[in-house]
C-alpha positions in Angstrom: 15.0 74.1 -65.0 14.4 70.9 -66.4 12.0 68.4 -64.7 11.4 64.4 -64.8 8.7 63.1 -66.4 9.1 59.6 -65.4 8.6 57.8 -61.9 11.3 57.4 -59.6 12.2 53.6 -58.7 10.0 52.2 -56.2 13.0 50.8 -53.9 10.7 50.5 -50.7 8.5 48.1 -52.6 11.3 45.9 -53.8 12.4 45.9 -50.0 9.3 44.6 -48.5 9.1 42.2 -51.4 12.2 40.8 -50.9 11.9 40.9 -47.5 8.6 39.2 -48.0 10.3 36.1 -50.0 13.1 35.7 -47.3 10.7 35.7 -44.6 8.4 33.0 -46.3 11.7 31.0 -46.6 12.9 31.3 -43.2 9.6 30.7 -42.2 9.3 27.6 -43.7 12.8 26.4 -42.8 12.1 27.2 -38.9 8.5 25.8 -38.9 10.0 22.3 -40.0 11.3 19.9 -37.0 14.3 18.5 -37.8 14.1 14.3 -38.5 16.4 14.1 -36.2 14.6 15.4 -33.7 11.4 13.7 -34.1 12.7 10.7 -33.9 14.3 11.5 -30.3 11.1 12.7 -28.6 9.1 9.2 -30.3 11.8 7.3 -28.1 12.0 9.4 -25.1 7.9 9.5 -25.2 8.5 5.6 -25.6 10.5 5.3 -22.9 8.7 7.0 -20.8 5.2 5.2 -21.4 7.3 2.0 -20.7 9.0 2.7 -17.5 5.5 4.2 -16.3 3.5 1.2 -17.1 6.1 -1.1 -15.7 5.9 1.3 -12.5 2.4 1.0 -12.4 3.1 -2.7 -12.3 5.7 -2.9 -9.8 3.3 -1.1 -7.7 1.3 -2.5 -5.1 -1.6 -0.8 -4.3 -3.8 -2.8 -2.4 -7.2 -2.8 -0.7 -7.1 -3.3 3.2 -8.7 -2.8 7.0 -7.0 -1.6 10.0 -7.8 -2.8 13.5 -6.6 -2.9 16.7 -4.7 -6.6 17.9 -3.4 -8.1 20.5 0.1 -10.5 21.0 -0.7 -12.7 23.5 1.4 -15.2 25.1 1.0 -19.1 24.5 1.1 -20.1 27.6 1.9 -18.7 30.8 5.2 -17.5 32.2 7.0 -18.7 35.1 7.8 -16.2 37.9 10.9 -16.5 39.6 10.9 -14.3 43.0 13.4 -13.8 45.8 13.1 -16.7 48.3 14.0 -14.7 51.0 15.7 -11.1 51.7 19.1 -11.0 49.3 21.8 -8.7 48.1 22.5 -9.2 44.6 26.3 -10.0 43.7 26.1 -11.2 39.9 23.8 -11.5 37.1 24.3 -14.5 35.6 21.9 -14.4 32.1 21.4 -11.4 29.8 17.5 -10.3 28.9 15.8 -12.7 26.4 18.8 -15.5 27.0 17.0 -19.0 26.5 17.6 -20.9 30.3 17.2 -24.7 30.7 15.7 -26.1 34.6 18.1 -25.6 36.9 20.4 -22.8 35.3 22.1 -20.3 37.8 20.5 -16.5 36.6 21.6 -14.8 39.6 23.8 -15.0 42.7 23.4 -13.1 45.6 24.5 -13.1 49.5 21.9 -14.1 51.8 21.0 -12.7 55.3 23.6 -14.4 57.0 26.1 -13.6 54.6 26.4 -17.0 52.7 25.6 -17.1 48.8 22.7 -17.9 47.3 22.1 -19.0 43.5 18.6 -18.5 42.1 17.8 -20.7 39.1 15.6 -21.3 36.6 12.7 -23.6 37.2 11.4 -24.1 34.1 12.8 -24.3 30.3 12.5 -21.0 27.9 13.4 -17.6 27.6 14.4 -15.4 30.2 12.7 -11.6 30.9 14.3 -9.7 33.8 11.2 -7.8 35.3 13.3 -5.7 37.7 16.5 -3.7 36.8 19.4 -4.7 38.6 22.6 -4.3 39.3 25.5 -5.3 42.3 24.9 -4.0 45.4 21.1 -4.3 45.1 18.7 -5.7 47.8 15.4 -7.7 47.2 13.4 -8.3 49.1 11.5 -12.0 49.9 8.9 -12.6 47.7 10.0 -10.0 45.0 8.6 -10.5 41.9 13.2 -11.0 39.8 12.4 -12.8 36.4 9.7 -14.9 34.3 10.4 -17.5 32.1 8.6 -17.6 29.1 8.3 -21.3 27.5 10.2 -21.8 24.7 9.1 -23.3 20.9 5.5 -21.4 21.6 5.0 -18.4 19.3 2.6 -16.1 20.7 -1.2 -15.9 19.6 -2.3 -13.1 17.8 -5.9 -11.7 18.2 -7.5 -9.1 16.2 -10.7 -7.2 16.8 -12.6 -6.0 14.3 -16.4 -4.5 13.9 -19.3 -6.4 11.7 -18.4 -4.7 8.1 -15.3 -5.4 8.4 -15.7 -9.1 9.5 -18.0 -10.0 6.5 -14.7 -8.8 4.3 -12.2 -10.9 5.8 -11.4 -14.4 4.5 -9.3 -17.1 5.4 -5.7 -17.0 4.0 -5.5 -13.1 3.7 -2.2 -11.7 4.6 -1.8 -9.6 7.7 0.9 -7.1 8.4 1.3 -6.0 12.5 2.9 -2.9 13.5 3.9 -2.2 17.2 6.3 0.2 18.4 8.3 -2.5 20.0 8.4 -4.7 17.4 12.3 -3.9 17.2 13.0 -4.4 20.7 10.8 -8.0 21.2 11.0 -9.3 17.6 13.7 -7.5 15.8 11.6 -6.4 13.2 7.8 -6.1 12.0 5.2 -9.0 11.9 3.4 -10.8 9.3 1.2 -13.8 8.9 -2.0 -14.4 7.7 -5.8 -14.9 8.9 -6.6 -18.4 10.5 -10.1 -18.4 11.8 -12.9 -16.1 12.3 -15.0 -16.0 15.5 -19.0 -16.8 15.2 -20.4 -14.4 18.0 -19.4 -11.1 18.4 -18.4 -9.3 21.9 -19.6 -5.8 22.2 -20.0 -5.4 18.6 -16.4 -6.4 17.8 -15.5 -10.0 16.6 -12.6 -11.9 17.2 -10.0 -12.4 13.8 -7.2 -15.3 15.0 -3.8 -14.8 13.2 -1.2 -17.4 12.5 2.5 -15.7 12.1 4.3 -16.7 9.0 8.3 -17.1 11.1 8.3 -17.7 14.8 9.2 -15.0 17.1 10.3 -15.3 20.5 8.2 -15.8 23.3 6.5 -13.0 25.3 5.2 -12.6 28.8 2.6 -10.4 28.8 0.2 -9.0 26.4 1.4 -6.9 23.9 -1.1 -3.8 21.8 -0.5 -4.0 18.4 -1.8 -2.7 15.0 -2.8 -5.1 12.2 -3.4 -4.4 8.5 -5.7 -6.9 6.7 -4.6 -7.1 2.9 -8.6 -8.0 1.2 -7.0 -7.5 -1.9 -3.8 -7.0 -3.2 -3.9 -5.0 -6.2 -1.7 -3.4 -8.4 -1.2 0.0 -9.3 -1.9 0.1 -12.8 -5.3 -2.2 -11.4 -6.3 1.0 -9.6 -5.6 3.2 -12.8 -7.7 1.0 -15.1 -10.1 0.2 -13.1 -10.3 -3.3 -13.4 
């Protein structure tokens, strides 16, 4: 039987080794981003930095109070009331209509069945207090309408505690929110703070507001919220701190 002297051929070895040099290849080929690549996510990264600092811009962030505020009317409304016991016929002005002296709001049959007219007596805007409709009676005295004087916006009052009064300025912008804004002004408020009371009233002193567009007359005192602007910072401000 004859035997071999000589080693057989290390095959394994050669695998791993070639296997070895491939891998390092690959290796090198997979752990290199692509140009391409690299330069896309610089610009997306670029972009993004961009539209967040002009964000941060846009962005108004700014310092303010709240406190509670009142609407309240420039000058009082005229009542209009039943002048004696009626049954209404005809309404002859809408809620909120502006009225001149003299104009015919309602018509209505008397006691002895003749018609009456009821008119304005004063020049402004109209507020039905009472809901009516034909077929209604009133009777003498009742409280029908008031007629709030036109070209007077109403004052606005804030109240606001002693901190909060040795932060406020002249000039600073003031935002009121009431939930009928809609209904009495057909939207929200704005204007901006025009005096500052000396003495306080159980701890809380009066702010006086100036509205920046006139709104329609009111009739009554109206609650509202208002939102002092102190300072009106920016967003990217707030981030840096400055």
């Amino acid at each position: 039987m004859s035997q071999h002297n000589g080693h057989a051929p290390d095959t394994q070895g050669e695998a791993n080794t070639e296997m070895s040099f491939y891998s390092e290849e690959v290796q090198e080929v997979l752990g290199r981003m692509p140009s391409w690549m690299e330069r896309s996510g610089s610009m997306i990264l670029l972009m993004l930095t961009v539209i967040g600092l002009v964000a941060a811009w846009m962005i108004h962030y700014p310092e303010s109070i709240h406190s509670n505020a009142r609407l309240l009317p420039a000058q009082a409304a005229s009542t209009l009331r039943a002048p004696v016991a009626m049954q209404v016929q005809t309404l002859l002005v809408p809620d909120k209509q502006a009225v001149h002296i003299g104009s015919p709001i309602l018509q209505a049959t008397g006691p002895g069945g003749e018609t009456l007219m009821l008119k304005s007596d004063t020049e402004g805007i109209l507020h039905w207090l009472v809901q009516l409709a034909p077929g209604d009676t009133l009777q003498a005295g009742t409280p029908v309408a008031a007629i709030a004087p036109s070209g007077q916006a109403p004052k606005v009052v804030a109240y606001v505690d002693e901190t909060q009064y040795n932060q406020i300025d002249l000039g600073q912008k003031v935002i009121l929110k009431t939930t009928n804004a809609q209904r009495l002004f057909g939207g929200a408020l704005s204007g901006k703070v025009q005096r500052k009371s000396i003495t306080s009233s159980n701890g809380y002193y009066e702010i006086g507001i100036v509205l920046d567009t006139p709104c329609a007359p009111i009739i009554a005192p109206e609650p509202v919220s208002a939102t002092i602007i102190l300072k009106d910072y920016r967003l990217i401000h707030r981030i840096l701190h400055i």
